[in-house]
C-alpha positions as CSV (number, residue, x, y, z in Angstrom):
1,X,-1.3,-23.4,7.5
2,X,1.6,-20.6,8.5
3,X,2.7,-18.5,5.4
4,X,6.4,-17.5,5.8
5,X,7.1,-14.3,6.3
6,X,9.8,-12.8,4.1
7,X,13.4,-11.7,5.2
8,X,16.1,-9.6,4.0
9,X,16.9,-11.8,1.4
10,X,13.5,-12.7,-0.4
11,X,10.0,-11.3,-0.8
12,X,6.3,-12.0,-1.4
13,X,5.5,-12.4,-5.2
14,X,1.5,-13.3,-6.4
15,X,2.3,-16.7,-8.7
16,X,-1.1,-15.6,-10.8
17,X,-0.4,-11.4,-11.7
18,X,3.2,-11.5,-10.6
19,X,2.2,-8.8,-8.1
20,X,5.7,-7.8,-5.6
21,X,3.8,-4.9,-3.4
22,X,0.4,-4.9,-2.4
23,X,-0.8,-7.8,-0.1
24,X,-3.7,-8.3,2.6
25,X,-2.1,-10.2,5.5
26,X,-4.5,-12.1,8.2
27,X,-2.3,-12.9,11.3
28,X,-2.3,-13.6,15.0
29,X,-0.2,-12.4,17.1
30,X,0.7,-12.8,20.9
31,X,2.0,-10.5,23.0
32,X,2.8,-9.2,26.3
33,X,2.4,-5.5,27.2
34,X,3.3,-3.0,30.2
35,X,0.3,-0.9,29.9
36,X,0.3,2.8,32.0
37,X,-3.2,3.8,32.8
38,X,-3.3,7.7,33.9
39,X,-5.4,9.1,36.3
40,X,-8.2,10.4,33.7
41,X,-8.2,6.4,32.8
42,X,-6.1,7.0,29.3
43,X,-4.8,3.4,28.6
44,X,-0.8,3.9,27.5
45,X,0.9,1.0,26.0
46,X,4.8,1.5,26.9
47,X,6.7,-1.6,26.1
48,X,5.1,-4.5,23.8
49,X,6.9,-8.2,24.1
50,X,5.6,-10.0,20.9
51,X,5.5,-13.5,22.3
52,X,4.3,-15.4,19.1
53,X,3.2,-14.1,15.7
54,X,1.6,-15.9,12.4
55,X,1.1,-15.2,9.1
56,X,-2.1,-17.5,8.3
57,X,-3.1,-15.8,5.2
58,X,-1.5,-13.6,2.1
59,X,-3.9,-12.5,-0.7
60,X,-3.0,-10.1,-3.5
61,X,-4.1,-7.2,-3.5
62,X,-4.1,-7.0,-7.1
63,X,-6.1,-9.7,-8.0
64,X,-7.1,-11.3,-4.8
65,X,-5.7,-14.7,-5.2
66,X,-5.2,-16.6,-2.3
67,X,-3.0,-19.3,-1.2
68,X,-1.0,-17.7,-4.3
69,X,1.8,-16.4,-2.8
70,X,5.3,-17.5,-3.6
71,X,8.6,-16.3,-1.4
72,X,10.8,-15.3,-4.0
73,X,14.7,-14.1,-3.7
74,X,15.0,-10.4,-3.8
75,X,17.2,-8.7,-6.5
76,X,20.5,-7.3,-5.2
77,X,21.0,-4.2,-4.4
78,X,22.7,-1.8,-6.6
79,X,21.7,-4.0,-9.8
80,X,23.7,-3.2,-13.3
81,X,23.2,-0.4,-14.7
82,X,23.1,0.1,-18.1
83,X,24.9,2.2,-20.6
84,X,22.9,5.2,-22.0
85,X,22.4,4.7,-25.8
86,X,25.0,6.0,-27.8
């Protein structure tokens, strides 16, 4: 089953450790690529089309829970800030 991949509005979060930054991703992708081969046989890609592209797996990194993953809104940027004790 397809995880969805996060935006610019939400992000991954583990629902077990509450984990925001460290994930292993399995995916497969398909894509199209104009390869240059030199003369000495040195294999160049120089333009890569991704074609299709899935997310089949998130675990945490942190506590390797799978299937856990949650997309979560991201906080907005440039959050309150808060007054330095007086």
């Amino acid at each position: 089953m397809p995880v969805p991949l996060p935006d610019d509005t939400t992000r991954w979060r583990c629902t077990l450790c509450g984990n925001l930054t460290r994930f292993d991703v399995r995916r497969t992708t398909r894509a199209r690529e104009y390869v240059h081969v030199d003369l000495s046989g040195a294999i160049a890609v120089e333009e890569r089309e991704v074609l299709d592209d899935q997310v089949e797996q998130v675990v945490c990194r942190w506590c390797n829970a799978v299937d856990s993953v949650e997309i979560v809104p991201r906080p907005a940027a440039g959050g309150e800030t808060v007054a330095p004790p007086a």
